[in-house]
MDAnalysis code that builds the backbone (N, CA, C; Angstrom):
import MDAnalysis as mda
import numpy as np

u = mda.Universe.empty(537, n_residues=179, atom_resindex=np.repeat(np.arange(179), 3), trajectory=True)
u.add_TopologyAttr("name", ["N", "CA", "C"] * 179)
u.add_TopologyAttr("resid", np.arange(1, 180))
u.add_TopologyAttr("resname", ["UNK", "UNK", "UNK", "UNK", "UNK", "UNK", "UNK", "UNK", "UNK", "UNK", "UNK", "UNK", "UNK", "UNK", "UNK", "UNK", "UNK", "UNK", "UNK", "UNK", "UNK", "UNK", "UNK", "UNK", "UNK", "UNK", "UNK", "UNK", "UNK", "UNK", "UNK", "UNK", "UNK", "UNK", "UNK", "UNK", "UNK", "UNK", "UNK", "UNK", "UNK", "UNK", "UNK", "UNK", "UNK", "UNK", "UNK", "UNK", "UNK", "UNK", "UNK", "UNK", "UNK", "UNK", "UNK", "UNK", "UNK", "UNK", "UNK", "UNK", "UNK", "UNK", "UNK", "UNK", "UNK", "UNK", "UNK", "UNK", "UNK", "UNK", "UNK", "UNK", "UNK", "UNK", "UNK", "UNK", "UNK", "UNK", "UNK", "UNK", "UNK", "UNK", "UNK", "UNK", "UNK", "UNK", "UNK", "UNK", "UNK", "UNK", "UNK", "UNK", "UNK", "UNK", "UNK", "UNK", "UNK", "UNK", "UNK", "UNK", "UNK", "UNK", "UNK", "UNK", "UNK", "UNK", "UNK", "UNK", "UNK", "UNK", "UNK", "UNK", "UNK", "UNK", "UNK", "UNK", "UNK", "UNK", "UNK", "UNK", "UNK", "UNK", "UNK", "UNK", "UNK", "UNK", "UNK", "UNK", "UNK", "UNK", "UNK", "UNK", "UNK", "UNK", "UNK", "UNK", "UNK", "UNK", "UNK", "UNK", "UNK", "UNK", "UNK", "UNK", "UNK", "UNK", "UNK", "UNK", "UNK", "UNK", "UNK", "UNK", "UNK", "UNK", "UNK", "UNK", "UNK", "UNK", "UNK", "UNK", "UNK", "UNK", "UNK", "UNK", "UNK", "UNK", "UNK", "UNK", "UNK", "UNK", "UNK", "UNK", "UNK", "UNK", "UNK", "UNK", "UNK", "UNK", "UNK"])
u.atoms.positions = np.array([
    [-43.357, 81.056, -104.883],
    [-44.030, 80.313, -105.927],
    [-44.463, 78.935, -105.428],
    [-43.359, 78.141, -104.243],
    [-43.950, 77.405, -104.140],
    [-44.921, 77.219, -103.464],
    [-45.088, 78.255, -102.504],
    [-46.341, 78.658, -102.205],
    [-48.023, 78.738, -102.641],
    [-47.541, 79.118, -103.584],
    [-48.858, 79.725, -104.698],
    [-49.072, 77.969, -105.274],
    [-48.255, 77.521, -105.448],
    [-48.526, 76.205, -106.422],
    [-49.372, 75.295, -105.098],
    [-48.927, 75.102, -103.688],
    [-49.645, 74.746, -102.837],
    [-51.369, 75.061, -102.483],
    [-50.733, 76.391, -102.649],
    [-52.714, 77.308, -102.345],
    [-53.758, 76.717, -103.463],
    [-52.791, 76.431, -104.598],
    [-53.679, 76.347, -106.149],
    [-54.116, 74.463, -106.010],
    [-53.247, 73.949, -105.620],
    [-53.449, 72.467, -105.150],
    [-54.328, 72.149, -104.074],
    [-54.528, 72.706, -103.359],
    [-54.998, 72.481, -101.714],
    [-56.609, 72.942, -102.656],
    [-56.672, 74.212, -102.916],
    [-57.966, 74.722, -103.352],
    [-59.025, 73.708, -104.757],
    [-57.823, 73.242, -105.450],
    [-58.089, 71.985, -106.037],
    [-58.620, 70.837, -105.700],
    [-57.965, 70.392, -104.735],
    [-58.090, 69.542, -103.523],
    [-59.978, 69.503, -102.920],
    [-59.539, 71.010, -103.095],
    [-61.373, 71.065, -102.395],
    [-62.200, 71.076, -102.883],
    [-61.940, 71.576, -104.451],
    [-63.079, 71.790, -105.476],
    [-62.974, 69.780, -105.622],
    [-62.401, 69.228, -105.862],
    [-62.832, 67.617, -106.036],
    [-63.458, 67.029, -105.234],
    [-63.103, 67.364, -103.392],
    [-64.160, 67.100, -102.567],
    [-65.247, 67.657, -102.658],
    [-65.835, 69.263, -103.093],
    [-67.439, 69.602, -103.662],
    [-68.183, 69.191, -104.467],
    [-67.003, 68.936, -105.691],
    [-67.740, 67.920, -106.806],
    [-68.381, 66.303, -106.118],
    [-67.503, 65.958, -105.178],
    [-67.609, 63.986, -105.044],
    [-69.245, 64.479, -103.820],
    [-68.843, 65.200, -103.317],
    [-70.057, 65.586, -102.345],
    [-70.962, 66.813, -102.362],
    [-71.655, 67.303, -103.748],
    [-71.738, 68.734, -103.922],
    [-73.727, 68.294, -103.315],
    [-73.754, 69.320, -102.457],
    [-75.261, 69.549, -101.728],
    [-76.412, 70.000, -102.729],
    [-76.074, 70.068, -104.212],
    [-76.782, 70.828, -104.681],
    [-77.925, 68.952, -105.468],
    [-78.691, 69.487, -105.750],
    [-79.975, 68.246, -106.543],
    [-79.548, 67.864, -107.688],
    [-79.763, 66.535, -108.162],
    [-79.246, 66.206, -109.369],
    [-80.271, 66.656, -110.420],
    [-79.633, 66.534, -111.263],
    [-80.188, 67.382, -112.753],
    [-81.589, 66.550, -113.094],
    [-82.370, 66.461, -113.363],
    [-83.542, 65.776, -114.058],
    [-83.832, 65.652, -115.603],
    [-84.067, 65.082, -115.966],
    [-84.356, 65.063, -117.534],
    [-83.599, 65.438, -118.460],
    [-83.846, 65.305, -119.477],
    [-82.806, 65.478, -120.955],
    [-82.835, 66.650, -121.136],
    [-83.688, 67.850, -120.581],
    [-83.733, 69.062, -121.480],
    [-82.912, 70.018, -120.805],
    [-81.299, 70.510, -120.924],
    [-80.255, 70.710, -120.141],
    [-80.561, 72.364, -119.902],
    [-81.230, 73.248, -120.358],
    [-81.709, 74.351, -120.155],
    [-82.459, 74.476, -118.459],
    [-83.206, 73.455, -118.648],
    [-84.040, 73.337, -117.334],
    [-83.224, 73.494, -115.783],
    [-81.807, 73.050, -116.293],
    [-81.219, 73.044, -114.901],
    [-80.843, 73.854, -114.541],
    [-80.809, 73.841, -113.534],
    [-80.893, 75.302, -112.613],
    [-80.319, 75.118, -111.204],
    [-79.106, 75.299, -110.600],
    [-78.642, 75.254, -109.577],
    [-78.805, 73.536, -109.438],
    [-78.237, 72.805, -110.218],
    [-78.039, 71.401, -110.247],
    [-76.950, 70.747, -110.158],
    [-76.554, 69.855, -109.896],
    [-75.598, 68.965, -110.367],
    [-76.027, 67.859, -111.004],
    [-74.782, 67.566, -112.654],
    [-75.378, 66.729, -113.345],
    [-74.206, 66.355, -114.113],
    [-74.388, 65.609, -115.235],
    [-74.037, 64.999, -116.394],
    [-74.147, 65.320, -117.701],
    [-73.187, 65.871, -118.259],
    [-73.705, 65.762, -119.762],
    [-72.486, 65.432, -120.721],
    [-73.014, 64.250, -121.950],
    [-71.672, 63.679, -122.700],
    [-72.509, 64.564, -124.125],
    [-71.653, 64.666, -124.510],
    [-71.020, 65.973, -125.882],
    [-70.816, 64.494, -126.850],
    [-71.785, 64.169, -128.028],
    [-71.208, 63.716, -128.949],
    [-70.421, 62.445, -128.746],
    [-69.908, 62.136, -127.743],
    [-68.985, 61.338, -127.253],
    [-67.389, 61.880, -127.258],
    [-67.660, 62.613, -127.801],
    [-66.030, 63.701, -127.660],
    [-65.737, 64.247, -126.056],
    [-66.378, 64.227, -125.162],
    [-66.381, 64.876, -124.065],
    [-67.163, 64.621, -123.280],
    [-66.939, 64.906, -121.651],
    [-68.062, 64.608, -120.646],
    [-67.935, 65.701, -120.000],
    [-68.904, 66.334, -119.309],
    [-69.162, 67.503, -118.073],
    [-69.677, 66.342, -117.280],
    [-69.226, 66.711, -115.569],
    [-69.795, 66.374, -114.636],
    [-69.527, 67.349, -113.574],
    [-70.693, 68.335, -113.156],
    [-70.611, 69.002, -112.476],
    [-72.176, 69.927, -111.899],
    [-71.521, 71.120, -111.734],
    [-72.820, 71.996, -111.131],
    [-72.949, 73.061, -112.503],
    [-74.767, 73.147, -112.650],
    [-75.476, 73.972, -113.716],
    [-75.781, 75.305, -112.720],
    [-75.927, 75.882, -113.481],
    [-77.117, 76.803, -113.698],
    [-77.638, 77.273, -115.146],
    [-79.074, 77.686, -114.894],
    [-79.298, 78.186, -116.466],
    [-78.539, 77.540, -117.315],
    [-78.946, 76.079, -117.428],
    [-78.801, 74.988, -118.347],
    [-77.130, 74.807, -118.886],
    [-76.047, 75.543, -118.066],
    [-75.152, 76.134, -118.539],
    [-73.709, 75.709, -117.096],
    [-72.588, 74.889, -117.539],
    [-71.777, 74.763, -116.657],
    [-71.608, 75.567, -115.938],
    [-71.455, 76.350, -114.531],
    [-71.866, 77.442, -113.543],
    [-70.986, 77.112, -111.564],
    [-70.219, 76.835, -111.716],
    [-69.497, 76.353, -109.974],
    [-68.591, 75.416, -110.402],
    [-68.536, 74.647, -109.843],
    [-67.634, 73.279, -110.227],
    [-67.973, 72.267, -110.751],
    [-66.814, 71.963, -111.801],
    [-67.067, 71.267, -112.627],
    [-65.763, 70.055, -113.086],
    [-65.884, 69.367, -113.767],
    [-64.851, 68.330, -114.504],
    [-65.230, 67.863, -115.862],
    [-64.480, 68.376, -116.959],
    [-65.083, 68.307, -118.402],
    [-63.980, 67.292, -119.003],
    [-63.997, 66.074, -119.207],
    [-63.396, 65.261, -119.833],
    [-63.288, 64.503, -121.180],
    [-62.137, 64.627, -122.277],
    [-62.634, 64.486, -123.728],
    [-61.754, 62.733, -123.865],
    [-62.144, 62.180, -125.017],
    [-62.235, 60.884, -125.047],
    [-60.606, 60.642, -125.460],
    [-59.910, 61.710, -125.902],
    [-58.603, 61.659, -126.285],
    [-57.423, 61.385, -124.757],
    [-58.083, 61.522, -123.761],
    [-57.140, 62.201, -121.920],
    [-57.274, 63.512, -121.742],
    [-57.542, 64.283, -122.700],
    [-57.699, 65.610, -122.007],
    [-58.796, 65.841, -121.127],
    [-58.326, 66.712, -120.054],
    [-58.943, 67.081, -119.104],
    [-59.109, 68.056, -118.049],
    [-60.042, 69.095, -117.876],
    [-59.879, 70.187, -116.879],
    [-60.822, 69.780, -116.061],
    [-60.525, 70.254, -114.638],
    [-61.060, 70.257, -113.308],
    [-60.914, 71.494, -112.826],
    [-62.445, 72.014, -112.237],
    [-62.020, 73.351, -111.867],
    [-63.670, 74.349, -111.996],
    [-63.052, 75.333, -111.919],
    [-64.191, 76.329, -111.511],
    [-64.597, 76.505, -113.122],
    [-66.030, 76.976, -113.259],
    [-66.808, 77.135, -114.489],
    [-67.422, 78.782, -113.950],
    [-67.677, 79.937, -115.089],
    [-68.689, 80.676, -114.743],
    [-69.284, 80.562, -116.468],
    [-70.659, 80.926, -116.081],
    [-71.362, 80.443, -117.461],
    [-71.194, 79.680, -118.836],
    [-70.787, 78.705, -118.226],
    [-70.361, 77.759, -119.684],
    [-68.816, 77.743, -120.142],
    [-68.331, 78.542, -119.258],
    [-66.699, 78.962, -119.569],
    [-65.712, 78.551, -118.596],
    [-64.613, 78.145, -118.740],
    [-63.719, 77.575, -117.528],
    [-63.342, 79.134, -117.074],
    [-63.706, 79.446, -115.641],
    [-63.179, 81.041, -115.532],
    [-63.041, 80.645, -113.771],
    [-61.857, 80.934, -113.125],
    [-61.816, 80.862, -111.764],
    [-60.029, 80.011, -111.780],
    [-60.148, 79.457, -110.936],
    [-58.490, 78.511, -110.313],
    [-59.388, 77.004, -110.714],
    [-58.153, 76.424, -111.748],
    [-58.789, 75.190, -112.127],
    [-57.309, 74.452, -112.509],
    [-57.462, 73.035, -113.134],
    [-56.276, 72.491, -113.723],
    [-56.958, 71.564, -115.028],
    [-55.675, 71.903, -116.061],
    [-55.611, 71.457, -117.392],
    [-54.988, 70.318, -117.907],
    [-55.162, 69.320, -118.107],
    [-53.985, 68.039, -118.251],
    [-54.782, 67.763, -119.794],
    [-53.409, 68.152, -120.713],
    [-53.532, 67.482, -121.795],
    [-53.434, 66.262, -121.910],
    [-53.852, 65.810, -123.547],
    [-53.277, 64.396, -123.987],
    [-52.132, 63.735, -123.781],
    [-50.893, 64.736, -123.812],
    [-49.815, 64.434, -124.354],
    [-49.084, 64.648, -122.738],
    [-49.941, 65.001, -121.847],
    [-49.858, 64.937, -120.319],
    [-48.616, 66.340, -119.730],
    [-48.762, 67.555, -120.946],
    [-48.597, 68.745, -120.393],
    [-50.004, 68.868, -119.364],
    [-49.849, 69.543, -118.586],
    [-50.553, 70.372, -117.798],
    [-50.227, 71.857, -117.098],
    [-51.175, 72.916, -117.132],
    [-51.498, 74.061, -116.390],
    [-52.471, 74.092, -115.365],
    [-51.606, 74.538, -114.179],
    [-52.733, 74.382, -113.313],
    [-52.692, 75.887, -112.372],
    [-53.681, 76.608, -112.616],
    [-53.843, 78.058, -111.970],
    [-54.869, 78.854, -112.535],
    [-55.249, 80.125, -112.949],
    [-56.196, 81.088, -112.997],
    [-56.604, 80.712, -114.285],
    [-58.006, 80.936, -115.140],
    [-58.922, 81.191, -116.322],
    [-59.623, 82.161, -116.166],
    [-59.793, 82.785, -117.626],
    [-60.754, 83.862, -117.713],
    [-61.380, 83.573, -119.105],
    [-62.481, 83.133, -119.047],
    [-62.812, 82.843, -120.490],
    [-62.378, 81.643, -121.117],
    [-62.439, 80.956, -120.554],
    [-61.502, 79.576, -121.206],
    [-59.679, 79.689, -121.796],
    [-59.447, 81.098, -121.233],
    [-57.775, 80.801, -121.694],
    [-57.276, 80.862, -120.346],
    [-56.001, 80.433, -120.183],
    [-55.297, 80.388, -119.309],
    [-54.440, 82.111, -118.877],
    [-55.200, 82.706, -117.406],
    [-55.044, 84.160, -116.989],
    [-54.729, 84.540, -115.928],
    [-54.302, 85.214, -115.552],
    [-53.414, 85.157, -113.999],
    [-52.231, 84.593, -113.794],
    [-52.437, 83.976, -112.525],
    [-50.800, 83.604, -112.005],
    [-51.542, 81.811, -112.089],
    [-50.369, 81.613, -112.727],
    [-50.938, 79.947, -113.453],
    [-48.845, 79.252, -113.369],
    [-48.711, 77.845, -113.145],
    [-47.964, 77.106, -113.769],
    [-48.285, 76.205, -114.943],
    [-47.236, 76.058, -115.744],
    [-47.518, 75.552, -117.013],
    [-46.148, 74.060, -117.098],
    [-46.310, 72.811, -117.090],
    [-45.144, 72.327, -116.881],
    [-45.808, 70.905, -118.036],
    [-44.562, 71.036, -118.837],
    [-44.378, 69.967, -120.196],
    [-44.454, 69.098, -119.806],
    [-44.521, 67.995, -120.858],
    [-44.230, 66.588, -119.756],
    [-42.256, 66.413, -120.137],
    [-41.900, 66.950, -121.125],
    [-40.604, 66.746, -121.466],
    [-39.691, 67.680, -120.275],
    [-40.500, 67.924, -119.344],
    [-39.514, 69.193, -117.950],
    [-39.633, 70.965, -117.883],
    [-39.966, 70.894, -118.988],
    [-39.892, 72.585, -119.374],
    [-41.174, 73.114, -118.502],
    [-40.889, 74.147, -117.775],
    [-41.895, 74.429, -116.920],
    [-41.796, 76.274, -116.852],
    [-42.922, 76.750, -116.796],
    [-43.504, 78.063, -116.374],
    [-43.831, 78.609, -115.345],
    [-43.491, 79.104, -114.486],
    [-44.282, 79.582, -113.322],
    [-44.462, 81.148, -113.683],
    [-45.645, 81.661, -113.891],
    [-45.630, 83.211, -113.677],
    [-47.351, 83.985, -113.658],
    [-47.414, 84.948, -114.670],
    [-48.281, 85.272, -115.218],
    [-49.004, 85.266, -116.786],
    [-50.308, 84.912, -116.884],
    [-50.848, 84.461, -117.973],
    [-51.604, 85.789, -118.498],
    [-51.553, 85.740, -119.745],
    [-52.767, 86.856, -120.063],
    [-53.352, 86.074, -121.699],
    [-54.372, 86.649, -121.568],
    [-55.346, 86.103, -122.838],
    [-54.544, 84.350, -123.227],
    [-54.548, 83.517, -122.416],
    [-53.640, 82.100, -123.054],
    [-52.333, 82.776, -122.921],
    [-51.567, 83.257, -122.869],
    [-49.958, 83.716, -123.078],
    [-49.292, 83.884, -122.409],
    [-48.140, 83.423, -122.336],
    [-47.229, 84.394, -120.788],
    [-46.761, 85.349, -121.172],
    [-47.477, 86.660, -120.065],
    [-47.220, 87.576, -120.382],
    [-47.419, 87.793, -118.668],
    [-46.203, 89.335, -118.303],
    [-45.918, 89.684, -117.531],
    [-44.921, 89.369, -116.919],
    [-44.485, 88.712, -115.417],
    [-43.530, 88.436, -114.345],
    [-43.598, 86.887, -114.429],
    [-42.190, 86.609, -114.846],
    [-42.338, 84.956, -114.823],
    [-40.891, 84.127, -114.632],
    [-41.243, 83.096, -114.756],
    [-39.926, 82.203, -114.689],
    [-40.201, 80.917, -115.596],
    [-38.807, 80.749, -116.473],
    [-39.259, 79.330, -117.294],
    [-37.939, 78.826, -117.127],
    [-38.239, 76.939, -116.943],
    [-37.317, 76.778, -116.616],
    [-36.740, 75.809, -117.409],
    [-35.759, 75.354, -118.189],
    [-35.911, 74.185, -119.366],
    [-34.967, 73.495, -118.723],
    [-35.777, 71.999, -119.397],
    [-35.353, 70.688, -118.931],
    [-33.978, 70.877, -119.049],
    [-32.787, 71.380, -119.625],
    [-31.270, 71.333, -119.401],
    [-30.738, 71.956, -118.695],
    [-31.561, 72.688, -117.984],
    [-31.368, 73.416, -116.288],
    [-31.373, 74.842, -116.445],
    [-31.080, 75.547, -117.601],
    [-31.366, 76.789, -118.237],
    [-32.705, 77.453, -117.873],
    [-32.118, 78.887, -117.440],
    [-33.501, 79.499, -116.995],
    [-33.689, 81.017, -117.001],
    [-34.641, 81.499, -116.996],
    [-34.894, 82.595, -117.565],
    [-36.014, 82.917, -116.599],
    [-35.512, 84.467, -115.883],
    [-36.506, 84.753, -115.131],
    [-36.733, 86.567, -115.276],
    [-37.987, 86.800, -115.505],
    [-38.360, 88.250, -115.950],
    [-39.754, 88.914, -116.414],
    [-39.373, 89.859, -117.379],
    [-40.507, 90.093, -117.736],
    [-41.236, 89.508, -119.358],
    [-42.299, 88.930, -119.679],
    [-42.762, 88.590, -120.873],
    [-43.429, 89.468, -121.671],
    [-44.189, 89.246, -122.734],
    [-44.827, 89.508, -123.854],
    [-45.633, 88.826, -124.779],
    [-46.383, 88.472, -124.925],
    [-46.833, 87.332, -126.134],
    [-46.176, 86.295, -125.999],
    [-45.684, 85.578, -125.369],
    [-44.853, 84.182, -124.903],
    [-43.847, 84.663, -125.134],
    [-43.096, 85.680, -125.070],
    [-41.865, 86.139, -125.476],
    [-40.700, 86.843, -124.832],
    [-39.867, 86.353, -124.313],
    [-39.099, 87.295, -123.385],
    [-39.063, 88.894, -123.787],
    [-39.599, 89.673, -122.488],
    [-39.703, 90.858, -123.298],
    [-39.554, 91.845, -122.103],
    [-38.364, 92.756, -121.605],
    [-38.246, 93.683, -121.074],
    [-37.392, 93.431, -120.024],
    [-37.133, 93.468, -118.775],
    [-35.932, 92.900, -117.935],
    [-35.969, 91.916, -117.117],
    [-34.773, 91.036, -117.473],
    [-34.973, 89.537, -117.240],
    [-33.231, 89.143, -117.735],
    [-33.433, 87.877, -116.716],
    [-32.122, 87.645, -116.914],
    [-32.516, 85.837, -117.788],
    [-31.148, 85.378, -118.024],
    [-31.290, 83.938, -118.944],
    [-30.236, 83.799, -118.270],
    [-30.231, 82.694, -117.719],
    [-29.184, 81.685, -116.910],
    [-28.741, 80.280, -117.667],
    [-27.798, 80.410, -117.711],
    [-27.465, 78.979, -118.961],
    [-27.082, 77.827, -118.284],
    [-27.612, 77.118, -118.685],
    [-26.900, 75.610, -118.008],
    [-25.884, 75.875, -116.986],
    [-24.802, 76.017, -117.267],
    [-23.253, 75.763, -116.990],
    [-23.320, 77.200, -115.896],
    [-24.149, 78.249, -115.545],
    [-24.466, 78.680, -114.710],
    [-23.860, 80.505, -115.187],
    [-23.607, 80.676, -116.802],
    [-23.239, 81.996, -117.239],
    [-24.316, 82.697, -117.496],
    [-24.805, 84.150, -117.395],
    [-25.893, 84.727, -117.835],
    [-25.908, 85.827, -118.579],
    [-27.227, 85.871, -118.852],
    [-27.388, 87.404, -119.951],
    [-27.950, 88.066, -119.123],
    [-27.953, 89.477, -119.046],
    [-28.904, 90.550, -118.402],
    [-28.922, 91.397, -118.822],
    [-30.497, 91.672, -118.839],
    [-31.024, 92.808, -119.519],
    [-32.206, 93.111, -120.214],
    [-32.280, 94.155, -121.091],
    [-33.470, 94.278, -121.487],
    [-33.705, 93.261, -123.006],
    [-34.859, 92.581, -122.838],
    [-35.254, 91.615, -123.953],
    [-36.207, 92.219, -124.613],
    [-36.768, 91.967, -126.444],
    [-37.400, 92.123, -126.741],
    [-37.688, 90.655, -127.829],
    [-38.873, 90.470, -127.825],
    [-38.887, 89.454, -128.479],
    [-38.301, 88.062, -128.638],
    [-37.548, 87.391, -127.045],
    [-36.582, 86.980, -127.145],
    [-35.372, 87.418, -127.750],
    [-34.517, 88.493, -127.962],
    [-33.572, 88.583, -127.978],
    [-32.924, 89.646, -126.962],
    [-31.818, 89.557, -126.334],
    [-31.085, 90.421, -125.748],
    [-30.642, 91.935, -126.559],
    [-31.262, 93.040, -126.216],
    [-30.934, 94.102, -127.228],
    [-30.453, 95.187, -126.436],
    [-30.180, 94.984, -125.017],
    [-29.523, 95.788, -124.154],
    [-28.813, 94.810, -122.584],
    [-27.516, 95.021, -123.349],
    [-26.971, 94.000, -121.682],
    [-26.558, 94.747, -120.796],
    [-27.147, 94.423, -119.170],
    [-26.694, 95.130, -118.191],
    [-26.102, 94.059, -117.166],
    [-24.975, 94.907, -116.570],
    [-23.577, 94.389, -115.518],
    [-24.925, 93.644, -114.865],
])
């Protein structure tokens, strides 16, 4: 994992150097349809900024979309949608930083609170779902399989003080314990 969190950083790393130096022409004029394999600017209302690469008038490669509250993603765009390896930093200075499909958070992504509580696994539609690990700020941890954000199928819960549950979960609860 810590692996993967490196590859997802480093690749980050590079998408900010394409953005600060991207080869592509800057955008021209107000009419944002027109652009086409550009790099440009566009502020939303004042709620938000894009600065990145178009196509078909439409966020399209790399991009950085920033809202007036601190929120903020950096990262890959395909047609107007955050879809590729990108990173998410809320207001409240949670951040996810790993795979999108459609603007939710998909694939193998970390998810880490600002209060410690952290995710490493797999995402589906926004959710952890699949093979994961969460780890809470009181050292308690839980590593397995998910569901709808939900511990769900075999996985163990490690408690603080270092005693565990094992077994099959549904819904967060333990409904079969194994040695």
């Amino acid at each position: 994992m810590k692996k993967l969190s490196l590859y997802v950083f480093l690749g980050l790393l590079l998408c900010s150097l394409a953005l600060a130096q991207s080869s592509l022409p800057k955008c021209k004029g107000i009419n944002t349809f027109l652009w086409t394999d550009r790099f440009g600017t566009e502020a939303f209302y004042g709620e938000k900024t894009y600065v990145g690469e178009y196509e078909m008038g439409t966020p399209n490669g790399y991009g950085t979309e920033t809202w007036s509250n601190g929120e903020q993603y950096v990262g890959q765009w395909y047609m107007g949608s955050k879809h590729g390896q990108g990173t998410h930093t809320l207001a409240n200075g949670d951040q996810y930083v790993g795979e999108f499909k459609k603007n939710q958070y998909h694939g193998q992504g970390t998810f880490t609170r600002s209060d410690g509580l952290k995710y490493v696994g797999e995402f589906k539609d926004g959710k952890r779902h699949g093979q994961g690990t969460m780890i809470f700020p009181s050292g308690a941890k839980y590593v397995g399989q998910w569901k709808d954000n939900s511990f769900h199928g075999q996985g163990t819960f490690t408690y603080d003080d270092g005693t565990d549950d094992k077994g099959i979960w549904e819904v967060d609860e333990l409904i079969e314990r194994q040695q």
